[in-house]
C-alpha angles and dihedrals in degrees: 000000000000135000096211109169095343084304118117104235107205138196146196092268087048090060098042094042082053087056090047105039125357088197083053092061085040086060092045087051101062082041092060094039088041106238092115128053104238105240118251117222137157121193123181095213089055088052081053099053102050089045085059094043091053086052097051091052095044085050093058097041090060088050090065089036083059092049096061103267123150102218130190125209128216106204131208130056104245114071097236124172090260087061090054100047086050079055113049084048098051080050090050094045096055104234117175096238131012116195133219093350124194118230126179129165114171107311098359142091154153152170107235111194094224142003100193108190125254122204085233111119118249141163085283100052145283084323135070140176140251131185124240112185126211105233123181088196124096099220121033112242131205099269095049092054080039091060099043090053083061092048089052087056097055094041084051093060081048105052106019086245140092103223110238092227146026122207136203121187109209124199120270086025103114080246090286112147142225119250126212120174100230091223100059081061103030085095111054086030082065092045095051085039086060100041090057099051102046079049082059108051122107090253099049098107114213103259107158124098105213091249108187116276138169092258083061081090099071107011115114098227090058093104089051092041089046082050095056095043096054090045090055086037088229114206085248091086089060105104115250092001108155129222090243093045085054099051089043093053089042081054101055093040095268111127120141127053087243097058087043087059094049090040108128124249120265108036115255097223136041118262116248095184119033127354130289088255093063092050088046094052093045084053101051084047089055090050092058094045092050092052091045089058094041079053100051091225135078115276124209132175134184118253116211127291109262125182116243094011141074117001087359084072096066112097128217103290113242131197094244098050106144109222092214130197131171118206098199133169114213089196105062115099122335099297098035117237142246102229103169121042103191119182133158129204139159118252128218091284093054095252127130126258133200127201127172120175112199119214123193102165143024086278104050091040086054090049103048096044083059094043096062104037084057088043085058085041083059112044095050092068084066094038107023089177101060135133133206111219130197134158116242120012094263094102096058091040087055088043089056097038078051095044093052091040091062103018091229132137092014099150085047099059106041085051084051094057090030096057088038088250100159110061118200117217095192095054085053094051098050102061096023091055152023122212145182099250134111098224122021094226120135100259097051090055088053102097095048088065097036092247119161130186125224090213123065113238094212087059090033081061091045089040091048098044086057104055094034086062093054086053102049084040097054092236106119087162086072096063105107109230071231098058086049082048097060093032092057088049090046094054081040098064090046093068102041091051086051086058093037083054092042087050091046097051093043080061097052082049088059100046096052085055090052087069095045097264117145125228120170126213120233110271110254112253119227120269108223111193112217104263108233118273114268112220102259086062096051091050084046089057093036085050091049092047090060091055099044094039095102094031119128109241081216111075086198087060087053131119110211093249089060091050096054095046087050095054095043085049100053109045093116090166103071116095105251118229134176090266094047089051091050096047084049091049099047090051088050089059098055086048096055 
């Protein structure tokens, strides 16, 4: 957003920040008329990002150019009247791809990665233009259609013609790109046009609070916004509040987390949205927030007792229970990948022991997600009664993504959910306990169980963002042997403070029993050992290890022959019959 000659000048990214925020467009406003400092903020994650997104679209324009197409650049970032004009020729001049073309109509412009030519007339020939746009996301999501829809319409005061269709090529798609008829979105793209730029007139006066939103996360004004809501103590600090229980409590004049502790029972107007219960257990959590924060320290009570849930979940502690943590990064590859298996566990003398596996590629994740599945195998021939434990259910759900990737360890794992064998802390905290806290993360819980890390958090993000950025770039010689360092102690830390919680919450057990309340233990599950393989289930594996023998672990290095073979070969879960064996043995054949 400009202010070019008292005209508010507005781009792509203004349409789609207005979707997302209209205090967002109020704050970019007095930017553009001067009367507010741009915030300056530099984010690591964000310089990732674009450099991945500069790599994708070098990567597919390299795919036309392989193709045979002849392909011109307008260079630059601002869309000035020179890059226009290098535009509107390339246009008139008929190349096969223009890149990064500059398009401006009034008080509008954009930058679109590429205008590849259609053979459909327009006012510049017997050719026209339409958009594709360079996404990392796998799905495309509102704002991205949003933005090539700006893109058509200027493209349509360029060429005479509304393009028919607008593209976006998304990673791990072969370059081939999505395809979304213009029309089908024409309509709601001139409704949110319109919207942004009567916001944007002198006389629109600013009437939005920054209430909180998803696209909090990356926006530039978060820490100001974050600053407003706590002065105002907006019921968004309340933990587990929802955004209808929100509306609902504005509506009726509550609108601070103070006013909802002190809120009367029972409620003084019927729930539209939710039941009376819900509203009366977000405002006992506010209370104890709010006394937390009078204190000074961090508040926690009990909550009853309550069969099959909260501290009746936690099964009897053994000496071989595994403290388990997963460091993962969703934007490596297509799939992500799980780099740092932690996990702590006493040894036969009673000491603790930590161990963290690295993985930087398809190979090493494979191997440490078996490692340590046979390392748990193991060790429960020694303690037959052990537990893993893990806070937030993001570590079973990795062990069975992994478990499907590589079709490895399947019987394992299915003995190790099917015994109970993973127990989730925060599961348990969250119906044996309330406490004053605003999220109920680990490290917020910390202090309630006198918990301290060894690695500051501040150095462990920096630490994280670093190597993080080797991973999604490809560059695993740039991660720092110091960087490792504080990672590992980070992931370190997490697991010691799991089995600091377990141990915690073992003691709050105790100390309800002390006062002859019951509170049962789970009931332990049956341990069925893996019958032996019959022989027709050896010659099926011998049989899938045939097919799979020359199969890249990673699905990006196979051929398409190799990835048929391998699903065909993995899917464990079909009833094998006769047929099904001879159809595998005559392609094994072939493969051999």
């Amino acid at each position: 957003m400009k202010k070019i000659i008292d005209v508010i000048q507005l781009s792509a990214s203004d349409l789609v920040g207005h979707l997302n925020c209209n205090h967002l467009t109020e704050l970019d406003l007095n930017v553009a008329s001067g009367t507010l400092q741009k915030p300056q903020v530099w984010d690591p994650l964000l310089e990732i990002l674009r450099e991945r997104g500069h790599r994708h679209e070098q990567e597919f324009v390299q795919h036309l150019s392989d193709q045979g197409l002849s392909s011109i650049t307008i260079d630059g970032v601002d869309i000035t009247d020179d890059a226009v004009a290098q535009t509107n020729d390339a246009m008139a001049q008929g190349a096969d791809v223009i890149i990064q073309a500059a398009l401006r109509y009034n008080r509008w412009s954009g930058r679109a990665d590429i205008l590849r030519r259609v053979e459909r007339p327009s006012d510049l020939g017997t050719w026209s233009y339409e958009i594709i746009d360079t996404k990392l996301a796998r799905e495309t999501k509102a704002g991205s259609v949003l933005q090539l829809c700006l893109y058509a319409d200027l493209l349509n005061q360029a060429q005479g013609i509304a393009p028919e269709f607008i593209y976006v090529v998304a990673p791990w798609s072969n370059f081939e790109p999505q395809q979304f008829r213009y029309a089908d979105y024409a309509a709601y793209f001139r409704k949110a046009k319109s919207a942004i730029e009567k916001a944007t007139l002198e006389d629109a006066p600013p009437a939005h609070y920054p209430e909180p939103k998803e696209h909090c996360d990356i926006c530039r004004w978060r820490e100001r916004c974050e600053a407003k809501r706590r002065e105002d103590d907006h019921l968004c600090l309340v933990a587990n509040i929802s955004k209808n229980q929100t509306t609902e409590l504005q509506e009726n004049g509550i609108t601070s987390a103070s006013a909802l502790a002190s809120m009367p029972a029972p409620l003084p107007w019927k729930p539209q949205r939710g039941s009376a219960q819900s509203f009366e257990k977000i405002r006992e959590q506010a209370r104890i927030q709010i006394e937390s924060r009078n204190a000074g320290e961090l508040k926690f009570e009990l909550l009853p007792v309550i069969s099959e849930t909260g501290l009746c979940v936690l099964p009897e502690p053994s000496e071989g229970d595994i403290f388990f943590d997963i460091e993962s990064d969703a934007f490596v590859g297509e799939q992500g990948i799980e780099y740092l298996f932690g996990y702590t566990y006493r040894d036969a003398d009673g000491n603790w022991n930590y161990t963290a596996d690295w993985a930087f590629d398809r190979d090493e994740e494979k191997a440490i997600f078996e490692r340590f599945i046979d390392f748990v195998v193991e060790r429960r021939k020694t303690y037959p009664d052990l537990h893993i434990y893990h806070f937030a259910p993001y570590e079973t759900a990795a062990l069975k993504r992994l478990m499907g990737r590589y079709a490895s360890r399947e019987n394992e794992i299915d003995n190790f959910l099917r015994i109970e064998l993973f127990v989730d802390l925060l599961a348990v905290v969250r119906n044996a306990l309330r406490a004053g806290v605003e999220s109920y993360s680990i490290k917020k819980l910390e202090p309630i169980y006198g918990f301290e890390r060894q690695t500051e958090l501040s150095a462990a993000n920096l630490a994280l963002k670093s190597l993080q950025a080797g991973l999604e770039l490809g560059d695993i010689d740039s991660i720092s042997d110091d960087d490792k360092a504080t990672v590992q102690g980070y992931n370190r830390d997490d697991c010691a403070s799991t089995a600091a919680l377990q141990n915690w919450l073992e003691a709050q057990r105790q100390g309800l029993i002390d006062q002859s309340i019951e509170v049962p233990r789970p009931p332990l599950k049956d341990d069925q050992e893996q019958e032996e393989l019959s022989e027709r289930q050896l010659a099926i594996l011998d049989l899938i290890e045939r097919l799979t023998d020359d199969v890249p672990v990673d699905i990006e290095e196979r051929a398409p022959e190799q990835q048929a073979r391998w699903l065909l070969a993995v899917r464990r879960h079909i009833k094998w019959d006769i047929r099904a064996v001879c159809g595998l043995e005559a392609l094994a054949r072939l493969c051999d």
